[in-house]
C-alpha positions, 0 to 999 in steps of 0.5 A, a space after each residue: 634536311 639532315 645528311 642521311 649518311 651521318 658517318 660519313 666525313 669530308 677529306 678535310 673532317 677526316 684530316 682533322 680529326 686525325 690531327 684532334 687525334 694526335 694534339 690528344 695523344 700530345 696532350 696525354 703524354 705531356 700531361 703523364 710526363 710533366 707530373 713524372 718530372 715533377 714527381 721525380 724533383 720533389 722525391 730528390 729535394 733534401 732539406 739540407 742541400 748545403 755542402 759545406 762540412 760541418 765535421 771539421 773546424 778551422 783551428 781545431 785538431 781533426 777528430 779524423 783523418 779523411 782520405 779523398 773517395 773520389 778524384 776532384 778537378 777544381 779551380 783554386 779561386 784564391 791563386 786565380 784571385 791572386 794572379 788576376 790582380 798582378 795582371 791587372 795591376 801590370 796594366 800601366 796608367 792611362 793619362 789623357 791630353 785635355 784638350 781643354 787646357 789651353 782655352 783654360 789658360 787663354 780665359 784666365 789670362 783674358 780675365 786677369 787682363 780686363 781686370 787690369 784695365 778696370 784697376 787703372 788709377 786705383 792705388 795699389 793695395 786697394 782691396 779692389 785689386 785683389 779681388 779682381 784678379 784672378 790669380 795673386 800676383 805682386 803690385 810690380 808685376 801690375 804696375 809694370 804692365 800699366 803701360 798699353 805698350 808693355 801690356 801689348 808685349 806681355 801679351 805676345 810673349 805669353 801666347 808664345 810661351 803657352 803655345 811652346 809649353 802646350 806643345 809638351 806633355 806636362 804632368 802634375 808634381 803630385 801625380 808623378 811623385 806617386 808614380 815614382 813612390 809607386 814604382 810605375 815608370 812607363 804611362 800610356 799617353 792618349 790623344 783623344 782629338 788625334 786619336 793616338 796613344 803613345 808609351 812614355 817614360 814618367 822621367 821624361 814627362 815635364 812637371 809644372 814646375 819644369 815647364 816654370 823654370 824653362 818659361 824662365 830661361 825662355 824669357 830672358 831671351 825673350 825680354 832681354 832688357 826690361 826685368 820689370 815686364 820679365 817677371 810680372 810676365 813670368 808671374 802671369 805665366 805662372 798664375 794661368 799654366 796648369 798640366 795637360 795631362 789627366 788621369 783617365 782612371 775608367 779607361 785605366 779600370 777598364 783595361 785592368 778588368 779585361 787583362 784580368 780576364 785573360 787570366 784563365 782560372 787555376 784549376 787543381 785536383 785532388 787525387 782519389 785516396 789522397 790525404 785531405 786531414 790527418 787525426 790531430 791536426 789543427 785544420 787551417 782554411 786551405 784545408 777545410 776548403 779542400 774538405 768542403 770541396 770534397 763535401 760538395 763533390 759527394 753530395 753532388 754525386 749524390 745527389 745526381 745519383 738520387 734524382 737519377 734512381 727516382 727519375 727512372 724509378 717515377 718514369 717507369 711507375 708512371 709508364 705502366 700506368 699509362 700503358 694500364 690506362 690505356 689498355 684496360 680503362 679506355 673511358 678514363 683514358 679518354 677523359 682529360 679530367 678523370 688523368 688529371 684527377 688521377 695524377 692529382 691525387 698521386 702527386 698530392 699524396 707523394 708531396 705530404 709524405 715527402 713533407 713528413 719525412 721532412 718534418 723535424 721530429 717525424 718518422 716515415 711510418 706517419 705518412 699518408 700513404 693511402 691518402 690516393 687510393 681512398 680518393 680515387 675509391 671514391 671518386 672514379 673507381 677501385 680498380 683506379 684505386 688499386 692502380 694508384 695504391 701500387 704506384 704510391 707504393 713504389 714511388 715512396 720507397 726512395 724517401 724511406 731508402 727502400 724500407 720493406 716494411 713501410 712500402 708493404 705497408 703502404 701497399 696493403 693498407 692502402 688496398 684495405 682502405 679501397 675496400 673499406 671505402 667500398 660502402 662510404 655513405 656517411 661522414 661516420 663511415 670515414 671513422 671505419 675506414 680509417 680503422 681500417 687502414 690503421 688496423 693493417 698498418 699496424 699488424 704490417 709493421 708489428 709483424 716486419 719488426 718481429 721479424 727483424 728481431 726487434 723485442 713486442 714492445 719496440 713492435 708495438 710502439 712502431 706499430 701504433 705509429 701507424 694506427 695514428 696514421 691511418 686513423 689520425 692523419 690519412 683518413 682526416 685528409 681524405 675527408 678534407 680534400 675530398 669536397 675539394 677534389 669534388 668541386 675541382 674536378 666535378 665528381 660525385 661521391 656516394 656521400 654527395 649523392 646521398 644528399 642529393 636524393 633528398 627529394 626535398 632539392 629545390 628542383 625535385 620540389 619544383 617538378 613535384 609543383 609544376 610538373 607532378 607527372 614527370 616527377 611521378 615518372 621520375 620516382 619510378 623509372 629511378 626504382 627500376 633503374 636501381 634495381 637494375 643496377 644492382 642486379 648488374 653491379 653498377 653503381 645504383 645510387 648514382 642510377 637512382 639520383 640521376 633519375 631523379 632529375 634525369 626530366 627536369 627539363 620538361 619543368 619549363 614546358 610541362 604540359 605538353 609531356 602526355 605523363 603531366 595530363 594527357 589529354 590536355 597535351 594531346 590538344 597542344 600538340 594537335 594545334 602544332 606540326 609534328 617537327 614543331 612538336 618534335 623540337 619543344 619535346 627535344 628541348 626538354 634536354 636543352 632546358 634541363 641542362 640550363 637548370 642542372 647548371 643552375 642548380 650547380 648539379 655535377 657532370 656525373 648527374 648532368 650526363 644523365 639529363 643530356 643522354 638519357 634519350 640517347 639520339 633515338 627517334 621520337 617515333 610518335 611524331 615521325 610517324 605523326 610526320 609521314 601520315 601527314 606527307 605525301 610521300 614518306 620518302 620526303 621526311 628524314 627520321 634524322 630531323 625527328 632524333 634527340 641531339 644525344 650523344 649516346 649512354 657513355 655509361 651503365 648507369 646512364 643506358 639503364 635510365 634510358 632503358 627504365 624509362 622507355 620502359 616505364 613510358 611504354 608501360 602505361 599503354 598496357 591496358 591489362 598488365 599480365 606477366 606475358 604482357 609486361 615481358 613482351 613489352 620490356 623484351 620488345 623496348 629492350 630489342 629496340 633500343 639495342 637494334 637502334 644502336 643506343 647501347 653501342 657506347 656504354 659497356 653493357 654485355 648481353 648478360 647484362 640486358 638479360 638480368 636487367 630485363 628480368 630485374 624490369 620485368 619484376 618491378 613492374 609487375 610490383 607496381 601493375 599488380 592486381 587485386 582481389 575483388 571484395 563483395 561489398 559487404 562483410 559478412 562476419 560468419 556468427 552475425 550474417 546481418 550485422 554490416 547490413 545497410 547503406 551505413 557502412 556500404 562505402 567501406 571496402 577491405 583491401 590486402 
């Protein structure tokens, strides 16, 4: 069973629908925001956004002289450059003591040592002991280091050498004359393995050729008496002793890039009213630097200037709006896809005159400023349309620089074109339209440069201009985009209706096979509610086509709908319970939605098969309920309603009213006009005391004329006949049409 109070809300429903609430009025505000922003960027966008000037050329004279506008700060890169190189280059050179030198020098003594051994007993001269050694060395040096006894001192004073000369800094020749070429005299010594680093003088560094000569002197000590072992040793020493001292050119890279750093930037300024060029000078790279940077700080300038202007000139445009929406049009207000249609079109429409005032060759007069209100006319609504033809209007004075006669123009001709989109029905009509639109810009425009004193011929070249808008560029658009605007945002127009009430649609056809009452129904509840619309001024194209398939639902089970053959639905139902009846009559919306879907019909004609029953109760069945309970308290009407929702819309409580009215009318045993106005009173009351129009936004004058516009085509369709005697009698031949041969004839009216 149904809650019977069905307005009442948990704490917790209460709490979210109150945060749905706010996420909706988040989104909506986002929604109006993003596309000012966007708007505002697209407004302040100039094709040519460098700021280097071309007036001035580097080695021409000046063709004029050119005082600063305004006060510049600036950082001369050039001095900024120049000082971060002298810092840099005032980082002394990194030299690392290489650990590896020593195992070096020990492994080349090893090798020239091994190869020794392995030349015993070869002549000297042999090829092999050239090849083997591992640096040159002369053939007294190795004979003299023959003898096991010599080879064992060699070896020692050696060691003792290396561990003397390891225990010096010792720089390459080479690097040092390029230090001394260089006029570096001070190096930073680091010690990896002690982690140390030290400042030295290059004149106290030892090169490898000091540390020869002192290993010299050393070894006369050393070997006093045996010259032979003293220089074969000095030449192993000399083969096998490098430097130990490296470049570490990263770390020296590093250290130059982070004193460059330190250096902060020349900044300069230029003075307001200074001068920048003199007429006749020969301008040179320092002053068309200053000129450029005085270029860019007024285009800059500029530009800030620009999007400020249009950013307050959209927010504003775009805030009214919203407060317009809000107030006046609270269905499209609520309707997530009817705000992003309007703001679709707008932004659209700002974005092609934006891009054909930046076309090369082009003019302003042949933008498509009506293209958004000649949309939206046929989309959502005029008063829509209006709204977008003043906010398009506005929006564009900044790419025309506030040109009167333009946005005068777009406004009018843009309301023009609402109106003339008022009757579109066919694709010809668009040819109308944009006559329409073209005709006013053109006396718009004639009429402004008239005024500013331009001659009729100069008035007439601008004002053809803008026919060729409206008729050729604004108009063609429009009907391209239309289809799309359509498909995206699941609208119908007028001209998608039209073809739609085709009753040659594959669902009409297959309701006019399957289920040839319902389809009978279908026509005549779509002719009261047309007429009904028309009476009111709703819209009665969109009433008569969403009739149309307003039942299609009840394809899949047409015979249990009593429209179909009553009787024979009659006998179904009567095998069934009335809740079992109730919901095969209920699904009837369901199924129609499925097919609708299927069928790719539009929400606008969707709406009417899903709220066209309102959630009113299936009174037949409850009352079928309650004459079979034992009680009537025990049956809940809430288990015998449609599911809904309500008519949201005129069009929509009108079908429902056409068919409770049309359905009801078939009990009427003898239609007379008293008859006919109670019963329409009387389903019109109901319907209205059962809350089914508290959605749509129907007046009581409404339903008064809809109630006559009902009572006068049923009384079309119920109308009597005048009863004919059975045979004609013509006034001169009494007996002429006697007899059973012609008895079967009956003239009607």
């Amino acid at each position: 069973m149904k809650n019977t109070n069905a307005d009442a809300k948990t704490p917790i429903e209460e709490k979210n629908a109150r945060h749905a609430r706010r996420v909706a009025w988040a989104f909506r505000i986002m929604i109006f925001v993003a596309f000012a922003t966007a708007v505002s960027f697209i407004l302040a966008f100039e094709r040519d956004m460098s700021f280097s000037s071309r007036e001035f050329i580097v080695g021409e004279p000046a063709s004029r002289s050119l005082f600063a506008p305004l006060n510049i700060s600036y950082v001369d890169n050039e001095a900024t450059d120049l000082l971060r190189l002298e810092k840099s280059r005032g980082v002394i050179p990194v030299l690392r003591l290489d650990p590896a030198v020593g195992q070096e020098i020990r492994y080349k003594i090893d090798r020239f040592f091994l190869a020794l051994d392995a030349t015993k007993g070869v002549l000297p001269g042999n090829e092999k002991t050239k090849i083997n050694m591992p640096f040159e060395i002369s053939e007294g040096s190795v004979n003299a280091l023959m003898n096991e006894t010599s080879r064992e001192e060699a070896w020692k004073r050696l060691e003792e050498l290396i561990e003397k000369s390891l225990a010096e800094h010792v720089l390459d020749d080479r690097l040092k004359s390029d230090f001394v070429n260089a006029g570096i005299d001070r190096v930073a010594v680091v010690n990896t393995n002690a982690k140390t680093e030290e400042t030295l003088a290059v004149k106290d560094l030892l090169t490898l050729e000091d540390i020869k000569k002192s290993a010299s002197g050393v070894l006369r000590s050393m070997i006093p008496k045996d010259r032979d072992l003293r220089d074969a040793v000095q030449s192993v020493f000399n083969g096998t002793m490098t430097s130990n001292l490296v470049l570490d050119e990263a770390e020296l890279k590093s250290r130059r890039l982070k004193a460059a750093e330190t250096v902060e930037p020349v900044k300069k300024e230029i003075k307001k009213n200074e001068l920048l060029v003199q007429r006749g000078m020969l301008v040179t790279e320092p002053m068309k630097t200053r000129l450029n940077l005085m270029q860019k700080g007024l285009a800059k300038q500029r530009v800030i200037h620009k999007l400020l202007t249009v950013g307050i000139l959209a927010f504003l445009t775009y805030l009214l709006g919203f407060l317009y929406l809000m107030v006046f049009e609270k269905r499209t207000f609520a309707s997530f896809r009817l705000i992003l249609l309007i703001h679709t079109a707008i932004f659209t429409t700002v974005v092609l005159c934006k891009v054909v005032v930046l076309w090369p060759g082009s003019t302003p007069y042949l933008m498509p400023v009506s293209l958004a209100a000649l949309l939206l006319a046929m989309l959502i609504n005029y008063r829509i349309a209006v709204l977008s033809a003043i906010a398009v209007s506005i929006l564009i004075a900044p790419i025309t620089q506030f040109g009167a006669d333009i946005h005068i123009a777009a406004l009018l001709s843009s309301v023009a074109g609402v109106f003339a989109a008022m009757q579109i029905r066919k694709r010809i009509h668009f040819v109308k339209v944009g006559v329409v639109i073209g005709v006013t810009y053109f006396l718009v425009t004639f009429a402004y440069q008239l005024f500013q004193e331009y001659s009729v011929r100069e008035a007439l070249l601008i004002g053809i201009q803008g026919f060729a808008n409206g008729l050729l560029i604004t108009t063609p658009i429009a009907f391209l985009l239309l289809p799309i605007f359509e498909s995206v945002f699941d609208c119908v127009t007028d001209i998608t209706l039209l073809e739609l009430s085709d009753l040659n649609h594959p669902l009409l056809k297959r309701m006019m096979v399957e289920a040839p009452g319902t389809y009978h129904h279908s026509l005549v509840v779509s002719t009261l509610a047309e007429s009904a619309c028309e009476a009111i001024g709703a819209n009665a194209l969109l009433a008569r086509v969403g009739c149309y398939f307003h039942d299609i639902g009840k394809i899949s089970h047409a015979e249990f709908f009593s429209e179909n053959e009553a009787k024979q639905a009659a006998g179904h139902h009567e095998k069934l319970t009335p809740t079992m009846s109730c919901l095969i009559i209920m699904n009837h919306i369901k199924d129609g939605l499925e097919l609708g879907r299927r069928y790719h019909l539009r929400r606008p004609i969707l709406d009417f098969i899903c709220e066209h029953q309102g959630n009113s109760v299936i009174y037949y069945f409850y009352k079928k309920a309650i004459g079979q309970a034992q009680s009537e308290s025990k049956i809940n009407p809430d288990d015998f309603r449609y599911p809904g929702p309500k008519p949201q819309s005129r069009e929509v409580a009108i079908a429902l009213l056409a068919d409770s009215a049309e359905a009801a009318s078939r009990s009427l045993e003898e239609p007379t006009p008293e008859s006919v106005r109670d019963l329409v009173r009387k389903v019109i009351n109901d319907k209205f005391i059962d809350g089914q129009l508290d959605e749509c936004n129907l007046t009581l004058r409404d339903l008064h004329k809809i109630q006559e516009s009902f009572e006068c085509n049923l009384m079309a369709i119920f109308h009597t006949r005048v009863n004919y005697p059975d045979h004609y009698q013509h006034p001169d031949k009494p007996d002429l049409f006697k007899g059973n041969q012609f008895s079967k004839f009956r003239v009607e009216p």
